[in-house]
C-alpha positions as CSV (number, residue, x, y, z in Angstrom):
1,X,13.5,-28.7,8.1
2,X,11.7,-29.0,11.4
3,X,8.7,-25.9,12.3
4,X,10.2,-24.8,15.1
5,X,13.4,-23.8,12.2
6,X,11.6,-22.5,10.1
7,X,9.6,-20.5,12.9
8,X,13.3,-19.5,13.6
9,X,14.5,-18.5,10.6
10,X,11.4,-16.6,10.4
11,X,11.6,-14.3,13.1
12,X,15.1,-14.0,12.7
13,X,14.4,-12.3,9.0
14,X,11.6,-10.2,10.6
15,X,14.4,-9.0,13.2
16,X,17.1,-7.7,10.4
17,X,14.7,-7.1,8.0
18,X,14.3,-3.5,9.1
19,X,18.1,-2.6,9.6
20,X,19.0,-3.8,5.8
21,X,16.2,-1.3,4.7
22,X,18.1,1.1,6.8
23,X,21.5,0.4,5.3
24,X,19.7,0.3,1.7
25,X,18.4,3.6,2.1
26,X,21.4,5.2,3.7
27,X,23.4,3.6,0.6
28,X,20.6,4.9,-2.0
29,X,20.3,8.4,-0.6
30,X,24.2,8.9,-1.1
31,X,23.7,8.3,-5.3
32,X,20.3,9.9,-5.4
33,X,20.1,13.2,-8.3
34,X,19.4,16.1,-5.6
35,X,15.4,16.7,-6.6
36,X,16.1,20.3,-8.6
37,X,17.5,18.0,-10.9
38,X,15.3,15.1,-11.2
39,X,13.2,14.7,-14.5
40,X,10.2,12.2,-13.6
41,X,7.7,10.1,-15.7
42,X,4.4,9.1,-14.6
43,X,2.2,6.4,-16.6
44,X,-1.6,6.5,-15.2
45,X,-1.4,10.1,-13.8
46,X,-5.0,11.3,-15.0
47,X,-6.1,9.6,-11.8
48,X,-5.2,8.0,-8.4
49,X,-1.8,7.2,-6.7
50,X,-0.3,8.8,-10.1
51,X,-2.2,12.1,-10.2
52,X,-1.0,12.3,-6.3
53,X,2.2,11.6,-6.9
54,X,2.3,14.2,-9.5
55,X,1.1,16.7,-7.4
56,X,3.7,15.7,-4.5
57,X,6.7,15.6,-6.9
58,X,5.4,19.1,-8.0
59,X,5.8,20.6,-4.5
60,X,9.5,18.7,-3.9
61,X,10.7,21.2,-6.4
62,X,11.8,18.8,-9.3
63,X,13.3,19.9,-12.5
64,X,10.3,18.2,-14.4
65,X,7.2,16.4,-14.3
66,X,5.6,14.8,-17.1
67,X,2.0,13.3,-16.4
68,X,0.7,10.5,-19.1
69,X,-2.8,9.3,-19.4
70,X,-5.3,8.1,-22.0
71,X,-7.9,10.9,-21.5
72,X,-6.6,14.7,-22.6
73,X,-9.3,16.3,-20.2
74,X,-8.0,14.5,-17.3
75,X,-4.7,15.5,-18.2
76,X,-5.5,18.9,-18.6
77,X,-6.7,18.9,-15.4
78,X,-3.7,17.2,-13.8
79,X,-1.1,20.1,-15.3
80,X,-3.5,22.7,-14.2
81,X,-3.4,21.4,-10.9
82,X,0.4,20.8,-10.7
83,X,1.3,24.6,-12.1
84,X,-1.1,25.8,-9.5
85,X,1.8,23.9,-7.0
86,X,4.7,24.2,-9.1
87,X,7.9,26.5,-8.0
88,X,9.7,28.7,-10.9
89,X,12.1,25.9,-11.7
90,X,9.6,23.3,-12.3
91,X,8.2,22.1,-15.8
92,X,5.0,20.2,-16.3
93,X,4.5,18.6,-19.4
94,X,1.1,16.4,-20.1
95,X,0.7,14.0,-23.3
96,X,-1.9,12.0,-24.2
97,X,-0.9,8.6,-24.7
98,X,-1.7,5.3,-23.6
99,X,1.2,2.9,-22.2
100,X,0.3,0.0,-24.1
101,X,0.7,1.5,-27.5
102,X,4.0,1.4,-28.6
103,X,3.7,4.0,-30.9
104,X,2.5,6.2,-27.7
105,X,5.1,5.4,-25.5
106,X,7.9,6.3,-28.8
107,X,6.1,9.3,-29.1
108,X,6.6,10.4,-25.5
109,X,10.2,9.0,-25.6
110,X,11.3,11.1,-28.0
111,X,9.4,14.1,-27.0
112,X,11.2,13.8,-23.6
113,X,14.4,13.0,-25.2
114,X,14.0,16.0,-27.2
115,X,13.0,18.6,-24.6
116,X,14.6,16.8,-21.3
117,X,17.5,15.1,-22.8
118,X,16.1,12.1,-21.1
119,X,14.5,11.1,-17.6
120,X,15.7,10.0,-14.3
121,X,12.9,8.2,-12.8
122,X,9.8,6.5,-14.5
123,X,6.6,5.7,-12.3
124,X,4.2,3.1,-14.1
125,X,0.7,3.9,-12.1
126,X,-1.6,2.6,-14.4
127,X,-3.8,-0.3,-14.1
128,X,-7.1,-1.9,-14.4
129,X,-9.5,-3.8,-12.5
130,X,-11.3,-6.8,-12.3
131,X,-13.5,-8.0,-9.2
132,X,-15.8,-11.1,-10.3
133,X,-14.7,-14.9,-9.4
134,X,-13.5,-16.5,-12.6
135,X,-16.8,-18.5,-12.8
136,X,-19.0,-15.7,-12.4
137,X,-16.7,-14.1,-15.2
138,X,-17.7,-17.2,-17.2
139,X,-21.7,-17.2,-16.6
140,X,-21.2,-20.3,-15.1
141,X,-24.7,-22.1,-14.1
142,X,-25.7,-25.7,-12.6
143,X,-24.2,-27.0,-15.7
144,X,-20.8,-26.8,-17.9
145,X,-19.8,-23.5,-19.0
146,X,-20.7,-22.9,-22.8
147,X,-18.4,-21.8,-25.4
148,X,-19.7,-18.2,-24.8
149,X,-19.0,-18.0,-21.3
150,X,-15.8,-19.2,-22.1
151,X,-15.1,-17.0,-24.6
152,X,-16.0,-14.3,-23.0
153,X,-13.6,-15.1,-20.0
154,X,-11.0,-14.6,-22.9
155,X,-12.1,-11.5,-23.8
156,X,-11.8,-10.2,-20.2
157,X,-8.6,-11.6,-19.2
158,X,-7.3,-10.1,-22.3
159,X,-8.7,-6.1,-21.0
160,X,-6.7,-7.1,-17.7
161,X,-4.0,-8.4,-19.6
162,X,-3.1,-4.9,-21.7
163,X,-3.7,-3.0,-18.8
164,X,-2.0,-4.5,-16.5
165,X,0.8,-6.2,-18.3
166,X,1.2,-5.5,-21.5
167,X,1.2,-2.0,-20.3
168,X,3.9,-2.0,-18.2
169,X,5.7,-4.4,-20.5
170,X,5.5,-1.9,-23.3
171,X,7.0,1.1,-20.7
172,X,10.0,-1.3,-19.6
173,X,10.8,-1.9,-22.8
174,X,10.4,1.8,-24.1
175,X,12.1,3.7,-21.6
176,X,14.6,1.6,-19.9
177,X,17.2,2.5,-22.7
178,X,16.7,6.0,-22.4
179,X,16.9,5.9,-18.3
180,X,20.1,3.9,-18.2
181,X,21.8,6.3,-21.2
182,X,20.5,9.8,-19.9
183,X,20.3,9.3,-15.8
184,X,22.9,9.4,-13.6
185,X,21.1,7.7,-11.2
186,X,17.6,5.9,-12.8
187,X,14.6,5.2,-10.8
188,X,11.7,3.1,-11.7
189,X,8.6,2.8,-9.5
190,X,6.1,0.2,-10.6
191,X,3.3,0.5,-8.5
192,X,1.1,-3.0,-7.8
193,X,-0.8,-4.5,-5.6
194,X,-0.7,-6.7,-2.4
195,X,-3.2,-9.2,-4.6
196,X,0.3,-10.4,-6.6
197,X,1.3,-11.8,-3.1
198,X,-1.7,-12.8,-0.9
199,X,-4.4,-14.0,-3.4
200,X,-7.9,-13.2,-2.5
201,X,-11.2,-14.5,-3.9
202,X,-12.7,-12.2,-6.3
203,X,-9.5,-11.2,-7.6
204,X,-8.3,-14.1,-9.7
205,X,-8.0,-12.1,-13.4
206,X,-6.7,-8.9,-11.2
207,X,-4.5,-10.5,-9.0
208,X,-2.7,-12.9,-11.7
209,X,-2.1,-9.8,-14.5
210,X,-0.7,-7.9,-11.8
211,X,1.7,-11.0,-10.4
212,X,2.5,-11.3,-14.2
213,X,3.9,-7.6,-14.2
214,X,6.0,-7.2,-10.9
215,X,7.3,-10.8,-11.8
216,X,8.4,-8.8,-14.8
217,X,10.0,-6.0,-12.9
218,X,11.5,-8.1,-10.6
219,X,13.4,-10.1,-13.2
220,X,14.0,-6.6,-14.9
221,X,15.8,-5.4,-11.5
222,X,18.5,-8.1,-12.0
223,X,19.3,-8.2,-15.8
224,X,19.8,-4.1,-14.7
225,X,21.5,-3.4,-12.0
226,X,22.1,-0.1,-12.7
227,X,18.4,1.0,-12.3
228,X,17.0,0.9,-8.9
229,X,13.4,-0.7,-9.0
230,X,10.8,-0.1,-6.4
231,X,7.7,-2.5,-6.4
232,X,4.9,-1.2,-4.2
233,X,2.6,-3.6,-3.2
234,X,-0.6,-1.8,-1.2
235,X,-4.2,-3.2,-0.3
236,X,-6.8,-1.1,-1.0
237,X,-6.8,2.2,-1.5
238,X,-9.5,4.6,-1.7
239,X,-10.7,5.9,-4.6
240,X,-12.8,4.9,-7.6
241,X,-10.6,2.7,-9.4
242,X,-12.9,-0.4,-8.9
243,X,-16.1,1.6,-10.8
244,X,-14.1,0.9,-14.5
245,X,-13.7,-3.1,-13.5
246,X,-12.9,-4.7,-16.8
247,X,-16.0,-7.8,-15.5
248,X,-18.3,-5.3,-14.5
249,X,-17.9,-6.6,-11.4
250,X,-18.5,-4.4,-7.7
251,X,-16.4,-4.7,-4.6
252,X,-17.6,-7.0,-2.0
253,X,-15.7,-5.3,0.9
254,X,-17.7,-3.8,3.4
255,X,-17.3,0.7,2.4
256,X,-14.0,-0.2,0.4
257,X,-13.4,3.7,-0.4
258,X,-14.1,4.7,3.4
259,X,-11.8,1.8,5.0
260,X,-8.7,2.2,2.5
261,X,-5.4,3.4,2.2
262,X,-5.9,7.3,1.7
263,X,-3.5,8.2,-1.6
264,X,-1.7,10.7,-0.1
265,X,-0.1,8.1,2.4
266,X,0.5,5.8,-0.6
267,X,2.0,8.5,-2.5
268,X,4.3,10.1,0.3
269,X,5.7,6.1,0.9
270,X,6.1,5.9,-3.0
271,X,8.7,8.7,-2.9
272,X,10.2,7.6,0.5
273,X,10.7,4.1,-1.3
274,X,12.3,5.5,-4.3
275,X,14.6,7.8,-2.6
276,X,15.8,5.0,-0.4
277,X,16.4,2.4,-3.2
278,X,13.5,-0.1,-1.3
279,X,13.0,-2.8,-3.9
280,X,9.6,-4.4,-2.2
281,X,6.9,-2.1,0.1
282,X,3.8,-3.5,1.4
283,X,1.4,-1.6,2.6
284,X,0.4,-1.3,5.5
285,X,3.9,-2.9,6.8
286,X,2.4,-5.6,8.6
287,X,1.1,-7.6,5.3
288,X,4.6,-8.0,4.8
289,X,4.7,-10.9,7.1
290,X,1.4,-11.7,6.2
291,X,2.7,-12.8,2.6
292,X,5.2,-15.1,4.6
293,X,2.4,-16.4,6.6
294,X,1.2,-17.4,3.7
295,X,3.3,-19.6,2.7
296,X,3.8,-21.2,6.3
297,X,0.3,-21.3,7.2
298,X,-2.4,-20.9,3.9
299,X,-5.2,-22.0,5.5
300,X,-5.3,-19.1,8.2
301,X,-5.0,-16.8,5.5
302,X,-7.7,-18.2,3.3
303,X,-10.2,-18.2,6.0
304,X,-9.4,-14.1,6.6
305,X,-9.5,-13.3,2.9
306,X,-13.2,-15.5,2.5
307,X,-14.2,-13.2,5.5
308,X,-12.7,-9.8,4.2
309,X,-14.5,-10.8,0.9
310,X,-17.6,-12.0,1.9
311,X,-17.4,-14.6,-0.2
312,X,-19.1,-18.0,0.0
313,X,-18.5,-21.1,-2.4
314,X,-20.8,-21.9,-5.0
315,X,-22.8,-25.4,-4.5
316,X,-22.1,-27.6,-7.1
């Protein structure tokens, strides 16, 4: 296929691209539980995009919203904040649990089961980071990397591993059963990053545990076609999610917290996405076509990402 196709077929998908999300909302809104009914889980709510969320799903008026995370004092403070929100037909409900676990996530299942008879819509937040190069991961000097530096890569790909696959592995598994058999309409949010579509230097560990779990979700989408699946791919966001990087690596980004997406934005789209039945946002809208770029024209995006990241190869 000649460029000049391809640069056809391209804007031609940019053109309809809009109207299908259109129909697919229109279509979505029609099945969608009205929100006095809606019972709603959120995995990784002690902090972030979850703990937002919570608070947002709070003031729509839901029948319920149940706010996981691995830290009781954070959660604590999540409820407290939600009842301070909440209308009289709203019910908060905070466990301590962490979404790797199995025996966590069977715990909450059956605590939800047992006071909710079930959920409608399951929001997996949660999520670690990672922000060295690989080789820096690795200790890497002049030389070859020794066993220790390779070992220790190990160890580190295996924190960003559980927390950002195994994790959300774990909740598919635990809770898709119990949406499908108890919702009349079942929702699930995963919320990722644009990393799993446009990699960037730095990210290498982040970027590929997070590809591993919407490639999961994705695949999950078509062997149930019953529940819609939203994937949420944003750049950054502010906050302090980098400070707990699995490498003990720091963000290279010029002010990170002061130039990123502010939560609330993220969250409000989150809820627009799911209520429309959108199965793939990127945020902001525009790195949408930038992940197509990619694939047309790597090079350009390369040289933006070395730039974003400051980054400069090491001299070997």
């Amino acid at each position: 296929m000649s460029h000049s196709s391809l640069r056809t077929y391209f804007l031609a998908a940019l053109a309809i691209a809009p109207i299908l999300t259109f129909l697919r909302r229109r279509a979505r809104r029609s099945s969608k539980l009205p929100r006095k009914n809606e019972r709603i889980l959120i995995l990784g709510a002690s902090s972030g995009i979850g703990r937002t969320l919570a608070q947002q799903y709070v003031k729509l008026g839901v029948k319920g919203v149940c706010v996981v995370g691995r830290r009781a004092d954070k959660i604590a403070e999540v409820v407290a904040e939600c009842n301070a929100y909440k209308g009289p037909n709203t019910e908060i409900v905070g466990i301590t649990g962490d979404f790797a676990e199995a025996e966590d996530m069977v715990k909450i299942r059956t605590q939800l089961e047992s006071q909710w008879g079930g959920i409608d819509t399951l929001i997996v937040a949660a999520g670690v980071s990672a922000l060295l190069p690989l080789m820096e991961v690795a200790g890497a000097g002049p030389g070859n990397v020794q066993k220790e530096g390779i070992q220790h890569v190990v160890d580190v790909a295996a924190r960003a591993t559980r927390g950002n696959f195994v994790g959300p592995l774990v909740a598919a598994v635990a809770f898709i059963p119990l949406l499908q058999s108890s919702s009349p309409s079942p929702s699930i949010l995963l919320l990722n990053t644009l990393a799993s579509a446009i990699p960037a230097p730095t990210r290498a560990l982040y970027a590929s545990t997070k590809a591993a779990s919407l490639h999961l979700y994705q695949a999950l989408a078509i062997e149930h076609p019953r529940i819609a699946f939203t994937h949420v791919l944003p750049s950054t966001i502010e906050g302090d999610f980098r400070a707990s990087a699995v490498d003990g690596g720091t963000a290279r980004e010029a002010d990170p917290n002061k130039t990123g997406l502010k939560r609330e934005a993220v969250a409000r789209r989150c809820v627009q996405a799911i209520e429309g039945g959108e199965k793939n946002v990127f945020m902001p809208w525009f790195t949408g076509p930038a992940h197509l770029v990619y694939w047309l024209w790597p090079a350009l995006l390369e040289r933006q990402a070395i730039a974003k990241y400051h980054y400069t190869a090491p001299v070997r």
